[in-house]
Wavefront OBJ file of the C-alpha trace (Angstrom):
o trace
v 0.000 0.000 0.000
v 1.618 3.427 -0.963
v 2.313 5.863 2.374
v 2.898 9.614 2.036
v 7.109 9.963 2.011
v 7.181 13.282 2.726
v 5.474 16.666 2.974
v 6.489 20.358 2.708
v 5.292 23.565 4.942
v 1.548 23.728 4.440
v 1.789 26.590 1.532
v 3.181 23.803 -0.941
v 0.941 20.652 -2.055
v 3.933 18.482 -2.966
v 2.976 15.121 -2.314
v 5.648 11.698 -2.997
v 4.031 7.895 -3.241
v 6.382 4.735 -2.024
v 5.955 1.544 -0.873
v 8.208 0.752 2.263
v 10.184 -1.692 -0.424
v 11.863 1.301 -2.141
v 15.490 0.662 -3.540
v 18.104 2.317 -2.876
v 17.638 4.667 -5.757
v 14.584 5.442 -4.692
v 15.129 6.596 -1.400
v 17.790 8.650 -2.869
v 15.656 10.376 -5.420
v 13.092 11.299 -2.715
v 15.480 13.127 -0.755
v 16.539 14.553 -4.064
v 13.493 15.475 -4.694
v 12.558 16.749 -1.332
v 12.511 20.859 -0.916
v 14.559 22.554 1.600
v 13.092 21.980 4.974
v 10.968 19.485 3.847
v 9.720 16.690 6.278
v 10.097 12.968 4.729
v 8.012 9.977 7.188
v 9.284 7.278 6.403
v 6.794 4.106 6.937
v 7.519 0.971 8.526
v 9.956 -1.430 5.945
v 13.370 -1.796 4.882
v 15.088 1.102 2.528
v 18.407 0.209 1.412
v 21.373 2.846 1.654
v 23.578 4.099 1.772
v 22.052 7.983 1.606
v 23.333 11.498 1.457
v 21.568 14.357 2.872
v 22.730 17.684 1.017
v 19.773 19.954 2.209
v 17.971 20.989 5.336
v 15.338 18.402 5.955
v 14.029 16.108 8.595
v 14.347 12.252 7.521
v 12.070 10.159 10.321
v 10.729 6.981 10.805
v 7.976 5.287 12.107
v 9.709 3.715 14.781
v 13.684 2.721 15.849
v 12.579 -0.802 14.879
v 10.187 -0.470 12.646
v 11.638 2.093 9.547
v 15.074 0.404 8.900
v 18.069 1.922 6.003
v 20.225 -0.743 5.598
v 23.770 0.663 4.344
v 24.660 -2.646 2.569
v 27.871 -3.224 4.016
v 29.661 -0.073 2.321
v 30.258 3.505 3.373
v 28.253 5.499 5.809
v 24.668 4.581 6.207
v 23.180 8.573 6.154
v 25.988 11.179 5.016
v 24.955 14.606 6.279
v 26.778 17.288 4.568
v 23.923 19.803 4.832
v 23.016 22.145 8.190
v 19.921 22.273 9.754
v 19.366 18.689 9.455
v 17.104 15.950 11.692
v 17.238 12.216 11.980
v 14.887 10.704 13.989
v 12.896 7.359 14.487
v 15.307 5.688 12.327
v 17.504 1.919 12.825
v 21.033 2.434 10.676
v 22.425 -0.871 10.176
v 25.156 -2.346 7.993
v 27.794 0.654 7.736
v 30.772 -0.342 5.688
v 33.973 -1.207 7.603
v 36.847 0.795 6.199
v 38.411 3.154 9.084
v 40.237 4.952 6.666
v 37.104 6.778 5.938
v 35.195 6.460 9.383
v 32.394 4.228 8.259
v 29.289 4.878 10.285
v 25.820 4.670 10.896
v 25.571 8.918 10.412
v 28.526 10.913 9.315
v 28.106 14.911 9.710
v 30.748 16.866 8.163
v 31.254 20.557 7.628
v 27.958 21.637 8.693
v 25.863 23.056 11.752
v 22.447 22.322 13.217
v 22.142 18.875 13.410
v 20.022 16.508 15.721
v 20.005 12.714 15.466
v 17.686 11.228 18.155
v 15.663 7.893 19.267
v 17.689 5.840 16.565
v 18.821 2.395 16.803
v 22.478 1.635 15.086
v 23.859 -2.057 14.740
v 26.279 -3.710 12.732
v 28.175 -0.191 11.918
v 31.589 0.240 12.071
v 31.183 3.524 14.117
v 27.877 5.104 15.652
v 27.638 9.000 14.630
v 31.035 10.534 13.492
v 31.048 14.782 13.641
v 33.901 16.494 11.941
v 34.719 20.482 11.803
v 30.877 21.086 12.639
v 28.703 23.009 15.518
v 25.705 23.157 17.092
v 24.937 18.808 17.087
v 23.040 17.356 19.355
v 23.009 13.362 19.732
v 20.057 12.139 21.752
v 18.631 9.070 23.410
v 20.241 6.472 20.918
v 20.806 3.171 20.895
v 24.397 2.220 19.433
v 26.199 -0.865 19.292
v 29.361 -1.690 17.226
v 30.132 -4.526 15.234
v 30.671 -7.867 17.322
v 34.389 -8.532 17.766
v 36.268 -9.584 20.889
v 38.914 -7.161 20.679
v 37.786 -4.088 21.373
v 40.115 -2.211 19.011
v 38.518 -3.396 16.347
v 35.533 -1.896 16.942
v 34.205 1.491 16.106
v 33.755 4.713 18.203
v 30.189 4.806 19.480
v 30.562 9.161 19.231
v 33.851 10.573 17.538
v 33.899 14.605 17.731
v 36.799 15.820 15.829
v 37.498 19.500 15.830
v 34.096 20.382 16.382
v 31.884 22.925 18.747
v 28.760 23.137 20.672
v 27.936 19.223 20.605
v 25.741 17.882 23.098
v 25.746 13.657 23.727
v 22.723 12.907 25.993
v 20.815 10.335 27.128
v 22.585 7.619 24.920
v 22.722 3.703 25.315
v 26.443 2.939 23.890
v 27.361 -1.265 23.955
v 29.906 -3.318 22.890
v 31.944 -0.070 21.026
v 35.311 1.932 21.809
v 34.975 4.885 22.556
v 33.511 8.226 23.267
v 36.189 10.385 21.873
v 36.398 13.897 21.673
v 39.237 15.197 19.969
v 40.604 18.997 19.396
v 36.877 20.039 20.255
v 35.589 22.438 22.640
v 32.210 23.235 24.409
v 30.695 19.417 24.488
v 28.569 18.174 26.975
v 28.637 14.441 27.416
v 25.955 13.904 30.056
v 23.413 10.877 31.681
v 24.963 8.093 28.709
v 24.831 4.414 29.874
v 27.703 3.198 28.561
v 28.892 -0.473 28.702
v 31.189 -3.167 26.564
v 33.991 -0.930 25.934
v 37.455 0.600 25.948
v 37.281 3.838 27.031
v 34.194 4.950 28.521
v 35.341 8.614 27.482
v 38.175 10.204 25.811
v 39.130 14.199 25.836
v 41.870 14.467 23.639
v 43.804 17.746 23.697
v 40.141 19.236 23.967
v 38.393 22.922 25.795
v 35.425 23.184 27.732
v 34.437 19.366 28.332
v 31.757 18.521 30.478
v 31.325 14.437 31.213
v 28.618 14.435 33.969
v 25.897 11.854 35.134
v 26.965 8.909 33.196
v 26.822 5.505 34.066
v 29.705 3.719 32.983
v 30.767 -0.154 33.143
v 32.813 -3.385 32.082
v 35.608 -0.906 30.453
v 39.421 -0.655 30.575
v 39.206 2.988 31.618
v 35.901 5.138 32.609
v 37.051 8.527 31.844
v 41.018 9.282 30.169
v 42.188 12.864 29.678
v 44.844 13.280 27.595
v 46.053 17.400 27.484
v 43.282 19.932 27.326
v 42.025 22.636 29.434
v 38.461 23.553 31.495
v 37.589 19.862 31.592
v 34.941 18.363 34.396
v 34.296 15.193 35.003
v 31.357 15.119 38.078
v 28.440 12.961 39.206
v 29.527 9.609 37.195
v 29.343 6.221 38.523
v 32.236 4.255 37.312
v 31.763 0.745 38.046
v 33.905 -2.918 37.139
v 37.455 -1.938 34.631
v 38.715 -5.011 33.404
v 42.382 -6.179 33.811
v 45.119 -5.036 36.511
v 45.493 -2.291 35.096
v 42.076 -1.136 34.491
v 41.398 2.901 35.200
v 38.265 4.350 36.871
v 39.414 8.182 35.455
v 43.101 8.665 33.934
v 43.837 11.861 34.109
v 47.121 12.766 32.122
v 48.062 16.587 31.823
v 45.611 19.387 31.221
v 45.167 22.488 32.732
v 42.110 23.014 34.991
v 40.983 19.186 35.508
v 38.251 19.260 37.708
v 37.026 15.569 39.496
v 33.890 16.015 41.375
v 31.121 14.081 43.099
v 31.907 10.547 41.382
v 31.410 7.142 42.798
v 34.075 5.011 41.604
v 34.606 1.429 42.418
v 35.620 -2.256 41.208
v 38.449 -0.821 39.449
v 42.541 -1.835 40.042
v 43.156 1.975 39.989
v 39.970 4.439 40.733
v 42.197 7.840 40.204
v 45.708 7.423 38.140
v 47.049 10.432 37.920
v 50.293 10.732 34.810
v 51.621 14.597 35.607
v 55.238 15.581 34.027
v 57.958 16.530 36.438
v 58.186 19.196 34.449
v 54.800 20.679 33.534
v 53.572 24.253 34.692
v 50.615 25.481 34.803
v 48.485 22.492 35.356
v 46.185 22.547 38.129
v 43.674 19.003 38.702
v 41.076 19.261 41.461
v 39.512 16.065 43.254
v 36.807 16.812 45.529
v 33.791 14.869 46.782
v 34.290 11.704 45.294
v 33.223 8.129 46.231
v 36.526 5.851 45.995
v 35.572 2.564 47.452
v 36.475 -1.131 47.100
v 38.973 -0.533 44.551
v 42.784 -1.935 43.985
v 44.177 1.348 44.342
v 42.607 4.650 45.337
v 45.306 7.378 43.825
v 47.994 6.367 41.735
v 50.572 8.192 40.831
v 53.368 8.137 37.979
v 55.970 9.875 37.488
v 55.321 12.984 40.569
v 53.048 14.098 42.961
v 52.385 17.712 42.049
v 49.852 20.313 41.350
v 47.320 18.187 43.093
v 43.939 19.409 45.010
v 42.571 16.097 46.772
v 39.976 17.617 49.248
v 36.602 16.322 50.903
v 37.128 12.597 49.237
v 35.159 9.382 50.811
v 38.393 6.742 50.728
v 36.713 3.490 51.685
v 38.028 -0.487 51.157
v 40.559 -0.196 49.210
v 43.837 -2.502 48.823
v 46.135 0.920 48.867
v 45.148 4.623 49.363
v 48.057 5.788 47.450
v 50.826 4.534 45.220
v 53.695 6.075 43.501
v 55.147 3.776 40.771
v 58.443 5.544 40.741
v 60.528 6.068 43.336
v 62.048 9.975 45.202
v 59.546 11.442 42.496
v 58.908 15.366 42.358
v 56.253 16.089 45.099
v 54.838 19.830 45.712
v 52.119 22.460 45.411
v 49.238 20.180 46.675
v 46.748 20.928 48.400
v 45.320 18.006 50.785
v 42.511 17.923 53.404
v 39.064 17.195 54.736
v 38.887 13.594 53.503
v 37.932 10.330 54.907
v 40.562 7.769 55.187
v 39.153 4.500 56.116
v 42.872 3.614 57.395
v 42.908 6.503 59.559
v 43.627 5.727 63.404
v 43.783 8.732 65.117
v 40.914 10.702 67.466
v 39.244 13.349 67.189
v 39.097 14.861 71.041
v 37.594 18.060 70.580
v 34.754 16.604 68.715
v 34.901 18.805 65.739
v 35.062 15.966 62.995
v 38.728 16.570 62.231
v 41.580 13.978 63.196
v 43.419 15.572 65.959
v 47.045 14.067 64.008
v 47.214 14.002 60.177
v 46.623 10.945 58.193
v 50.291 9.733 56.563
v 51.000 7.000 54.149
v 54.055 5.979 54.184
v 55.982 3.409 52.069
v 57.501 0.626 54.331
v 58.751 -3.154 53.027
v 55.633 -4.229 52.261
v 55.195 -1.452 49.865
v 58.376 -2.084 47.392
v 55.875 -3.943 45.233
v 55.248 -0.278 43.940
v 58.223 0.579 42.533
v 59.587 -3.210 41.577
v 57.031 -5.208 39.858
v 59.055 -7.863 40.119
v 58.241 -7.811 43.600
v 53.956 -7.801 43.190
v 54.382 -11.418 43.068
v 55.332 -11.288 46.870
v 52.740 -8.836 47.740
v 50.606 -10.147 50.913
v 52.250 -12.700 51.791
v 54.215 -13.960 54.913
v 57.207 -12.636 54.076
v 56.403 -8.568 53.008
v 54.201 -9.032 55.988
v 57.306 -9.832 58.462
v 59.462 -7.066 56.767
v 57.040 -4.380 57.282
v 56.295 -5.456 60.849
v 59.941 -5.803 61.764
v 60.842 -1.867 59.669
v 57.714 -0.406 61.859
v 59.274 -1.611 65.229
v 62.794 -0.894 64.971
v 63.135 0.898 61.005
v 66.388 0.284 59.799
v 65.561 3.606 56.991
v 63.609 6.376 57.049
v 59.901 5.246 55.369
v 58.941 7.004 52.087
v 56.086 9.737 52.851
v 53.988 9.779 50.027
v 50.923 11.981 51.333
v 49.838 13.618 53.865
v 46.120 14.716 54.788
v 46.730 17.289 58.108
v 42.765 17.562 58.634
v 41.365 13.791 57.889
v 37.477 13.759 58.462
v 36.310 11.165 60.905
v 33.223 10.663 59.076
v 31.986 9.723 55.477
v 30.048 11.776 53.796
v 28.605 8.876 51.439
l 1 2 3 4 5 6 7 8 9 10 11 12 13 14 15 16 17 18 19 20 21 22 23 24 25 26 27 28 29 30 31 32 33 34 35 36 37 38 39 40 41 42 43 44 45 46 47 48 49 50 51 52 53 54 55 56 57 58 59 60 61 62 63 64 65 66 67 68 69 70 71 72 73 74 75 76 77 78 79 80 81 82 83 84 85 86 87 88 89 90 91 92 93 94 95 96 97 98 99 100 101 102 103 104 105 106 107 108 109 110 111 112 113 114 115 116 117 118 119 120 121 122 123 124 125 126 127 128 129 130 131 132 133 134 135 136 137 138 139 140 141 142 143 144 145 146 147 148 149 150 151 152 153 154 155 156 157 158 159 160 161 162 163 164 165 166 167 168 169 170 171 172 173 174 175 176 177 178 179 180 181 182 183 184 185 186 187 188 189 190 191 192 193 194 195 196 197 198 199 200 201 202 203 204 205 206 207 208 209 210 211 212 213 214 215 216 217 218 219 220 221 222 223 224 225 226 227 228 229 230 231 232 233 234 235 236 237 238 239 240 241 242 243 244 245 246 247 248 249 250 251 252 253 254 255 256 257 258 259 260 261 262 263 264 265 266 267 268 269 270 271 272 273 274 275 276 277 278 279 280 281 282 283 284 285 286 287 288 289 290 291 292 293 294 295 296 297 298 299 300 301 302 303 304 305 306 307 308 309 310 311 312 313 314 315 316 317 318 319 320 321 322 323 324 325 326 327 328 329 330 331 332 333 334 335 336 337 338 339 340 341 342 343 344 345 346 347 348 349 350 351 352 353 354 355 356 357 358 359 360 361 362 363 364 365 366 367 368 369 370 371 372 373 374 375 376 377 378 379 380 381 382 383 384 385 386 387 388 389 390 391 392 393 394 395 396 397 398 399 400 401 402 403 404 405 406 407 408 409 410 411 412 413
């Protein structure tokens, strides 16, 4: 039975016939045909792609599940290299799988004013890929990559390369890569479940990057920074990394890093901190966060600098802090108000502060840290007897690594 395809602001009578078995030619001459801002409903059935989108228009569907373009297996499924474009109501399957040219279920490139909401993507290489464009927004999808066990060889669920003003929200992303967002600035990445993956998020040398309410799970790291400047990464729940090394947020470089009201747990390192000896400038604040029932709570490479680690819940974890390298640069942090669960001091005066600071300091049983060799030993009898004998009569001065002057005596979650 034939369904109206599309239809134009209500001064124009223009009025296109289908069937839901349209080829791919056929789709492709509709959109063609289609005026500027024209509205094309797409009914329930399979259209074969792959398309390209040159003009302002809104391409919907009757349902995620129920209007279906199927890219074929080659190239993008939609190209959209026109502004003040909308995809909606739409499943994009079959992308091609060349990442020379980013394969995807929607490609946007060049333009501005984009939206692509409530669509289903499977079987594509990546989900939506946005290069030099502004103003996107990318709402309450459902992606999933192509099914391989090694994650590398799966797609991006978002890539944002030098692009501006791009909201991600309310996304499902599965069995994918990454989140990336590269040489970008003003993106929001906010309340995405994300699961199945490499990195749950990755800032790349990006300004202005907000990652906030996300649920993230069963990845190698939850958040990594890598350079960049005016990023925040608050109110995430990072849950379950994957190997011994596996990251809950990696933050390496960048200039006004702020970490703030996350719950991190299940994860060998919750906070792994990578900060040059040498860098300037760089400032990372870590306040209010939930680091519990981890391997390690901080870890540090290479110094312990330029730090702000204030107001932190530190609960059940293996270590509270480790430094992998050994008389590293130390300085210009500032280090209070949090809860240590290893803390063993009073608090007399009854004001909720430790009346002696909270110090971790790196006896026998800690050279594990700076000699892998020596993990292999860790917890057993004999690191246990070292430690116990260096803490009753030390034969050398322990290795301070922090120092909290004002712990909390109680948790605030």
């Amino acid at each position: 039975m034939a369904r109206r395809i599309f239809s134009h602001l209500p001064t124009l009578s223009l009025l296109i016939l289908l069937t839901a078995s349209v080829n791919a030619a056929s789709l492709q001459k509709v959109i063609d045909a289609a005026p500027s801002g024209a509205r094309i409903d797409l009914p329930a059935g399979v259209f074969h792609g792959p398309v390209v989108i040159d003009k302002p228009l809104i391409l919907a569907g009757a349902g995620m599940e129920k209007s279906v373009i199927d890219g074929g297996g080659s190239g993008s499924v939609v190209t959209i290299r026109a502004s003040h474009v909308t995809l909606e109501k739409l499943t994009l399957r079959r992308s091609g799988r060349r990442r020379d040219t980013l394969d995807a279920a929607v490609k946007v490139a060049g333009v501005s004013d984009v939206t692509v909401r409530k669509c289903r993507m499977r079987e594509d290489l990546f989900g939506v890929v946005v290069e030099t464009s502004r103003h996107v927004k990318i709402l309450d999808n459902d992606v999933r990559s192509y099914d391989d066990k090694v994650v590398d060889n799966r797609g991006d669920g978002v890539r944002i390369w030098g692009s501006n003003d791009v909201t991600v929200e309310g996304n499902r992303f599965e069995q994918g890569r990454d989140i990336a967002v590269t040489r970008s600035h003003d993106v929001q990445v906010l309340k995405n479940r994300i699961r199945n993956a490499r990195y749950g998020v990755l800032l790349d040398m990006s300004r202005r990057v907000n990652v906030e309410g996300n649920d993230i799970a069963d990845i190698y790291a939850g958040v990594r920074t890598k350079g960049g400047a005016g990023l925040t990464i608050a109110g995430n729940t990072i849950f379950d990394t994957r190997l011994e090394t596996g990251v809950g947020i990696l933050l390496a470089h960048g200039r006004e890093v702020r970490v703030r009201n996350n719950r991190i747990s299940g994860c060998a390192q919750a906070i792994y901190i990578d900060s040059s000896p040498a860098e300037t400038g760089m400032r990372r604040t870590i306040e209010r966060n939930a680091i519990v029932n981890n391997n390690e709570a901080f870890h540090f490479h290479a110094a312990i600098q330029n730090n702000t680690i204030r107001d932190n819940d530190v609960v059940g974890n293996l270590d509270d802090v480790v430094l992998d390298i050994p008389k590293a640069k130390r300085g210009h942090n500032d280090i209070g108000d949090n809860y240590w669960d290893r803390y063993q001091g009073f608090d007399r005066n009854n004001d909720g502060i430790g009346d002696t600071p909270y110090v971790v300091l790196i006896y026998a049983d800690k050279l594990w840290q700076y000699n892998h060799h020596a993990k292999f030993f860790y917890a057993t009898p004999v690191l246990s007897i070292l430690d116990f004998i260096e803490r009753i009569a030390p034969l050398t001065q322990p290795d301070e690594l922090l120092r909290d002057p004002k712990p909390r005596m109680s948790r605030h979650f």
